[in-house]
NUVEX-217515 format. One record per residue (C-alpha): x, y, z; residue in three letters. Coordinates in nm, 3 decimals. Each point is the difference from the previous one (the first is absolute). Example, Ala and Ser with C-alpha at 12.3 -4.5 7.8 and 13.67 -1.06 7.14 Angstrom:
GUMI       u       v       w rest
GUMI   1.230  -0.450   0.780  ALA
GUMI   0.137   0.344  -0.066  SER
// end
This chain:
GUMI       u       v       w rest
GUMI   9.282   7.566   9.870  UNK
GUMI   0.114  -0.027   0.388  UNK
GUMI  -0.055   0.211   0.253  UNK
GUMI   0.364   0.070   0.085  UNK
GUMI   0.332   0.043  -0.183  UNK
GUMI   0.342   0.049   0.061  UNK
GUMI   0.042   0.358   0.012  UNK
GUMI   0.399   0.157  -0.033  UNK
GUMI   0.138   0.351   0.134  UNK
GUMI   0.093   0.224  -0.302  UNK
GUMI   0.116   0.326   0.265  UNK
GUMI   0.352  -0.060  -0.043  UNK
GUMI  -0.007  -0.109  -0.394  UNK
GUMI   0.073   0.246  -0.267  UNK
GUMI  -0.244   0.263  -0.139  UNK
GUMI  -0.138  -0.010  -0.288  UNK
GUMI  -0.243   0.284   0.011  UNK
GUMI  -0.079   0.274   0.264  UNK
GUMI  -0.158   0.314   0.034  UNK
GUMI   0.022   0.300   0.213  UNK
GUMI  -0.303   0.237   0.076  UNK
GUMI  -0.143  -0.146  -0.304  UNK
GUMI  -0.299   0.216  -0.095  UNK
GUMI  -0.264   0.050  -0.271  UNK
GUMI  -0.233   0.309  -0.022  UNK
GUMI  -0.324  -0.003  -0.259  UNK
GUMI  -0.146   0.349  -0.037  UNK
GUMI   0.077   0.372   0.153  UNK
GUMI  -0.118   0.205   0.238  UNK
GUMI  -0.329  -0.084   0.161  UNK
GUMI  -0.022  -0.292  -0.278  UNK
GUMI   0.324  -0.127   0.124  UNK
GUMI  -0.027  -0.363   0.093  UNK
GUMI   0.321  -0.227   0.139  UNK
GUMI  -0.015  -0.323  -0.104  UNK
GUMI   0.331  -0.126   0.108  UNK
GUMI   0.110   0.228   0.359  UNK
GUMI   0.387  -0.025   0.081  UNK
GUMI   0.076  -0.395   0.001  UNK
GUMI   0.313  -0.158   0.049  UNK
GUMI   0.064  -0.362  -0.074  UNK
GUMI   0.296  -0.247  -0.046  UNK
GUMI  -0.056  -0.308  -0.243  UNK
GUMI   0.252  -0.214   0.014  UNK
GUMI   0.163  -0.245  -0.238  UNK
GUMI  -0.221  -0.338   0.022  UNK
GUMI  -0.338   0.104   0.266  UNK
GUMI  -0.295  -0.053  -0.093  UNK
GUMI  -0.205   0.345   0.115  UNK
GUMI  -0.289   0.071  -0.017  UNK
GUMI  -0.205   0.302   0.047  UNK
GUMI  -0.327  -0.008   0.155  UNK
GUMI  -0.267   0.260  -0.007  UNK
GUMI  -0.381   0.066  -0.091  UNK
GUMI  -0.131   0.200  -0.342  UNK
GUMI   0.122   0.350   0.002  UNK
GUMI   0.289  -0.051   0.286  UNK
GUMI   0.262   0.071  -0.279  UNK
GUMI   0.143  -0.364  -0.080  UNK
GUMI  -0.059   0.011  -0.373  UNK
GUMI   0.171   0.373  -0.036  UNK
GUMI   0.277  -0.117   0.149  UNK
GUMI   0.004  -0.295  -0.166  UNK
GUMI   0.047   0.257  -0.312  UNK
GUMI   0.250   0.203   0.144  UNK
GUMI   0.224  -0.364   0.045  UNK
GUMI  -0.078  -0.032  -0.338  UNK
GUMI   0.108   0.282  -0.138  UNK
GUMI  -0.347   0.088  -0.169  UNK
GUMI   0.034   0.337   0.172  UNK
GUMI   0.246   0.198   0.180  UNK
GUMI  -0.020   0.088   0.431  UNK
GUMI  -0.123   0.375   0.086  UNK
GUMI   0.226  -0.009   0.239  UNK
GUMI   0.300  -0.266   0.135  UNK
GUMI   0.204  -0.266  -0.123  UNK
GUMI   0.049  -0.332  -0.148  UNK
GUMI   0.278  -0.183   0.015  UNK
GUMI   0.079  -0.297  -0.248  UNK
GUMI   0.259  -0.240   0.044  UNK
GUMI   0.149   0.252   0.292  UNK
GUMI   0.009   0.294  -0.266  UNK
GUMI  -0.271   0.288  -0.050  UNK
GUMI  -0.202  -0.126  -0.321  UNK
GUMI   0.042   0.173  -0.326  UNK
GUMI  -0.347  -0.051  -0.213  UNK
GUMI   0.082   0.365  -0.149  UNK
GUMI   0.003  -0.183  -0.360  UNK
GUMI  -0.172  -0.276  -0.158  UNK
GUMI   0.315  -0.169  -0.085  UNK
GUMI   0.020   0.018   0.401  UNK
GUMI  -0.320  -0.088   0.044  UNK
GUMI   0.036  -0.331  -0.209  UNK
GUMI   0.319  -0.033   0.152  UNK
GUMI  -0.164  -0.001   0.410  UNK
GUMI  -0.267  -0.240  -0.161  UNK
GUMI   0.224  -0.289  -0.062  UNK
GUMI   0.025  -0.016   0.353  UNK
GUMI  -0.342   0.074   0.123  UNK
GUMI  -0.308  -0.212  -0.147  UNK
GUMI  -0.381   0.015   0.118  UNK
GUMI  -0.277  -0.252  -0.001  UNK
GUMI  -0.309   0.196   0.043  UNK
GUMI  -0.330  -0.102   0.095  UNK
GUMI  -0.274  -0.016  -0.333  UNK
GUMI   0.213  -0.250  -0.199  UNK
GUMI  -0.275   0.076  -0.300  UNK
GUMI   0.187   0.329  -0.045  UNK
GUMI   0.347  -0.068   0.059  UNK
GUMI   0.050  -0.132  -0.359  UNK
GUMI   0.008   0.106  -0.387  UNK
GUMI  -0.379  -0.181  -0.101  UNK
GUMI   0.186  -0.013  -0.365  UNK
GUMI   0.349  -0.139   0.107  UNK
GUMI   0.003  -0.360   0.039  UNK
GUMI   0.119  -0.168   0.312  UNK
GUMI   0.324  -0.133  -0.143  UNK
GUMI   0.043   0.377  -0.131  UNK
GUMI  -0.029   0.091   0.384  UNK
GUMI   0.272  -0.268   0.142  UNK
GUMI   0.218   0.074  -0.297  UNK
GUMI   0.015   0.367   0.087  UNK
GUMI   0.130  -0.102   0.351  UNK
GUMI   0.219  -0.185  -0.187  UNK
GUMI   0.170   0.302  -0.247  UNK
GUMI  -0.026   0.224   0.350  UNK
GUMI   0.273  -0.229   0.138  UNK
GUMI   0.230  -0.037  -0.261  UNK
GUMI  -0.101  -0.293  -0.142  UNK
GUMI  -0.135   0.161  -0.372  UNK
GUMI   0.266  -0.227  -0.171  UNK
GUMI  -0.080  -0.330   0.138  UNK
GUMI  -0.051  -0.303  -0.248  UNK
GUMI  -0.416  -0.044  -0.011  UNK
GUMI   0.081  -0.323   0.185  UNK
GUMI   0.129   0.145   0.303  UNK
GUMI  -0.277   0.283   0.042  UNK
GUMI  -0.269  -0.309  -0.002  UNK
GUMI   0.221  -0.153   0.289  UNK
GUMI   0.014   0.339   0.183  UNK
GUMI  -0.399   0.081  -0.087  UNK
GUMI  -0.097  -0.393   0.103  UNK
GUMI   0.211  -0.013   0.330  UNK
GUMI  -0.112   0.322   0.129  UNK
GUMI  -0.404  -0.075  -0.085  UNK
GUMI   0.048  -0.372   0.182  UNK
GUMI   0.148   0.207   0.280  UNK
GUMI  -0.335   0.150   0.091  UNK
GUMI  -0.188  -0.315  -0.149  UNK
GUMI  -0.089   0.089  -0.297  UNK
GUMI   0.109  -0.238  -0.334  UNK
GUMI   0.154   0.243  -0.318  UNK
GUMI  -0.121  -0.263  -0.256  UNK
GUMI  -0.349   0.055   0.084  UNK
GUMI   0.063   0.403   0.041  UNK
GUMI   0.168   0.056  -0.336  UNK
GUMI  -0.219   0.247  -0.277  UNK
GUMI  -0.286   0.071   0.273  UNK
GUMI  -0.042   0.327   0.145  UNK
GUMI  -0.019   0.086   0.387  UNK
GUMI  -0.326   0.050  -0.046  UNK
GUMI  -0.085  -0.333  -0.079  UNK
GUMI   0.112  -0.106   0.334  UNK
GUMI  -0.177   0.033   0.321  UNK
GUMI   0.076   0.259   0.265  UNK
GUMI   0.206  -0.248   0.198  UNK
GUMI   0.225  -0.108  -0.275  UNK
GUMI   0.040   0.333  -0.119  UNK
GUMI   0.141   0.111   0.355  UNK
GUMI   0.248  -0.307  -0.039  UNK
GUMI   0.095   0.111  -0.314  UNK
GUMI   0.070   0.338   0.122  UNK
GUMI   0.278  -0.209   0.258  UNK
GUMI   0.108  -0.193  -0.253  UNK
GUMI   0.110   0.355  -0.196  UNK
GUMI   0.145   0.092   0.353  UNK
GUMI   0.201  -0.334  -0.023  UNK
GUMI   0.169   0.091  -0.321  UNK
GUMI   0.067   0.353   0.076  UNK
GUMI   0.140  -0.076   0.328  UNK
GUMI  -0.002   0.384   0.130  UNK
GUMI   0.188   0.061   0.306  UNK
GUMI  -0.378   0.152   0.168  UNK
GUMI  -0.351  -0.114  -0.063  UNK
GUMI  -0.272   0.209   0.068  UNK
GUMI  -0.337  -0.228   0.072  UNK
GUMI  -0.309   0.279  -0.018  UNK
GUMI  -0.293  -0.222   0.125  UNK
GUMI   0.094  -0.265  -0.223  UNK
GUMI  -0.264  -0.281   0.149  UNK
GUMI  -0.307   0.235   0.044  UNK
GUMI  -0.172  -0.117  -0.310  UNK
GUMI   0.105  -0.398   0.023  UNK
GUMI  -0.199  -0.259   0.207  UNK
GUMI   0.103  -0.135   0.316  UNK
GUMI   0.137  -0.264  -0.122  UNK
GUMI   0.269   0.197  -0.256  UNK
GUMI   0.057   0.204   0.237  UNK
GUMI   0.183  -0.232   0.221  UNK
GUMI   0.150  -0.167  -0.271  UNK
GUMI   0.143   0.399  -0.155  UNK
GUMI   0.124   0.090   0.321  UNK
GUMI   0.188  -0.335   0.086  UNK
GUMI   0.153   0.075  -0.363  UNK
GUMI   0.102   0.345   0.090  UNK
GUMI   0.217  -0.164   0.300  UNK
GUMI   0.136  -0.249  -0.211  UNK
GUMI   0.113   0.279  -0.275  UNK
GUMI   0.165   0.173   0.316  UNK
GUMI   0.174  -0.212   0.074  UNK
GUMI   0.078  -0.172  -0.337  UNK
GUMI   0.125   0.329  -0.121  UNK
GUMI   0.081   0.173   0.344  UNK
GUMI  -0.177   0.306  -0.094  UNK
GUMI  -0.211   0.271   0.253  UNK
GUMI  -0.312  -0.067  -0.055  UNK
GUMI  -0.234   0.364   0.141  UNK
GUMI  -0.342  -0.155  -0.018  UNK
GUMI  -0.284   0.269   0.068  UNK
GUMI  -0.340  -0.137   0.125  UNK
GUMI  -0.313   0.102   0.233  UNK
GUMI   0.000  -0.349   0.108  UNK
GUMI   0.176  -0.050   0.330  UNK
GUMI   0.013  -0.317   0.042  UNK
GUMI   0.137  -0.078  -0.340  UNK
GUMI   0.277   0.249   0.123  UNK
GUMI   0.067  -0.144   0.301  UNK
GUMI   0.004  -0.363  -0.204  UNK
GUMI   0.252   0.108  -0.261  UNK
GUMI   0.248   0.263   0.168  UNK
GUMI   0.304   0.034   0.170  UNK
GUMI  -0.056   0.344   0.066  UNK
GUMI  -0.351   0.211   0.058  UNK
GUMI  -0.064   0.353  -0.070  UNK
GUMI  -0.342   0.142   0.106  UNK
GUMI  -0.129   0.296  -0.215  UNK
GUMI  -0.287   0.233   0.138  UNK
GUMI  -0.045   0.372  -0.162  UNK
GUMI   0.315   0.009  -0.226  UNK
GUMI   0.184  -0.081   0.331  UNK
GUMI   0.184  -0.355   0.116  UNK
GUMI  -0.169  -0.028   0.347  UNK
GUMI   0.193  -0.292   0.079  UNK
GUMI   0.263  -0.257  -0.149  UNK
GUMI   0.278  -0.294   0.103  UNK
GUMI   0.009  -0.320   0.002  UNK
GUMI  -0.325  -0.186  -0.112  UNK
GUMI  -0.089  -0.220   0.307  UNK
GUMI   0.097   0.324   0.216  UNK
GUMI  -0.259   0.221  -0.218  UNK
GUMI  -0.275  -0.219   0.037  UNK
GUMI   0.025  -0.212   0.316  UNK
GUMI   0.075   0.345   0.189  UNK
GUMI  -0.108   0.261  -0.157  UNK
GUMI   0.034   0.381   0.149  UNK
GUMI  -0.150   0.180  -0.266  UNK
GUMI  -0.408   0.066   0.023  UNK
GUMI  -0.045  -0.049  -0.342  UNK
GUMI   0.182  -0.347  -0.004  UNK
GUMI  -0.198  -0.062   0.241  UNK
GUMI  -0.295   0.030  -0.166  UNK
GUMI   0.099  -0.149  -0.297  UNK
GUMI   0.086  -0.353   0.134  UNK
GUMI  -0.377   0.083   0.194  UNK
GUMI  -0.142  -0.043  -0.309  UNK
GUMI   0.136  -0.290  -0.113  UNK
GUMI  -0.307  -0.258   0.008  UNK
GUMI   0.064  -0.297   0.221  UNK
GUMI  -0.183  -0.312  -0.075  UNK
GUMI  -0.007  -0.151   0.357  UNK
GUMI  -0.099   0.342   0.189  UNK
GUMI  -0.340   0.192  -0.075  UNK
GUMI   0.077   0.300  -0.240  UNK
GUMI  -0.024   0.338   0.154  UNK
GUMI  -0.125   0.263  -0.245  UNK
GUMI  -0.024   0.283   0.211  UNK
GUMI   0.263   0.248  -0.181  UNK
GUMI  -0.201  -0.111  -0.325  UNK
GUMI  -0.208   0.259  -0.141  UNK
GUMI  -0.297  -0.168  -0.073  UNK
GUMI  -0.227   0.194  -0.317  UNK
GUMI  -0.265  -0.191   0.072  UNK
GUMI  -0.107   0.197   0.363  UNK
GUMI  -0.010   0.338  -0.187  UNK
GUMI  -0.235  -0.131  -0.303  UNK
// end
């Protein structure tokens, strides 16, 4: 994985989803907690985004409200350039053919009693393609599990489970590869892999971008996995975006304190490792 990439400028491509004083409130009254605090954003057709922000700043609830798993308290969200409609679940089904998610436990993410040619075939039927001769659903099934390395002949009658967490997670792209949504939604989707996958998933997710051309909103604590992968940075601190643009201007200059700390705590393997702002346990026990 290199250090650099070629990075483009979205800002004056179409929209594909936006939101306007965007807010989510848990609670009332003195139990009243807001997750998700009056955010705007602009995803355009294409970036790569990603979201960046510790446990508890808000990323994964508004990873939900993208979703459509739950409606704003407050605010907008625009799909396509047109307030979404996820009134219905015929509208619901309807916004999810063109927003997918990978999320970040691939051991949940999949039926334990459907088979994995059950789970590309379903991708399969979701695009139209129920009437296909057998022989043309093996080619679709085969070409999109060799996409992300993986062979269908030696897939075919196991179960996820029988896979390891790493192939799982490429399986989960591979679905994305069928489906072809316009948006995918990447929750933490290489917390639980090794190193190694790691790497190897997120060099995938750029070539499914821009195989497919999709916006790819990938939400992660980690920010220099962010910084790797993105066109565009948004920094999330108390339900809030503290800071966003363009990656390299995010975190090669940041303004923001919190950004600032957050790169700060990125280990460095040539300096010594400064663990002041750590709270160490250990000196109250």
């Amino acid at each position: 994985m290199s250090e650099t990439r070629e990075r483009k400028d979205f800002s004056n491509g179409p929209l594909c989803l936006s939101g306007r004083g965007v807010t989510k409130v848990f609670g009332i009254g003195d139990r009243k907690t807001v997750a998700v605090d009056h955010v705007d954003f602009d995803f355009h057709e294409g970036e790569f985004v990603s979201i960046v922000g510790e446990s508890g700043s808000g990323k994964t609830t508004l990873s939900k409200l993208l979703l459509g798993l739950m409606n704003p308290t407050e605010g907008e969200i625009l799909f396509e350039g047109k307030p979404r409609d996820i009134s219905s679940g015929s509208k619901k089904r309807e916004y999810w053919k063109g927003i997918q998610a990978i999320f970040q436990d691939p051991f949940s993410s999949y039926n334990v009693f459907h088979k994995i040619d059950s789970v590309l075939l379903d991708c399969i039927n979701m695009r139209g393609g129920r009437n296909l001769s057998k022989e043309k659903k093996i080619e679709l099934m085969t070409e999109a599990c060799s996409f992300v390395n993986l062979k269908f002949a030696e897939l075919t009658n196991k179960y996820p489970f029988e896979l390891s967490g790493g192939q799982m997670q490429r399986l989960m792209i591979a679905r994305i590869f069928l489906l072809k949504p316009r948006i995918l939604l990447a929750d933490e989707p290489t917390s639980m892999v090794d190193a190694c996958s790691r790497a190897t998933i997120l060099d995938m997710l750029l070539d499914l971008r821009d195989e497919t051309g999709m916006t790819i909103i990938f939400i992660t604590h980690d920010i220099g996995l962010a910084y790797y992968i993105s066109d565009t940075v948004y920094i999330m601190e108390h339900g809030r975006f503290v800071e966003s643009g363009k990656a390299d201007e995010v975190i090669l200059n940041p303004q923001a304190a919190y950004t600032k700390r957050l790169i700060s705590d990125v280990p460095k393997i040539h300096e010594e490792w400064d663990l002041s702002t750590v709270d160490l346990l250990s000196k109250e026990e």
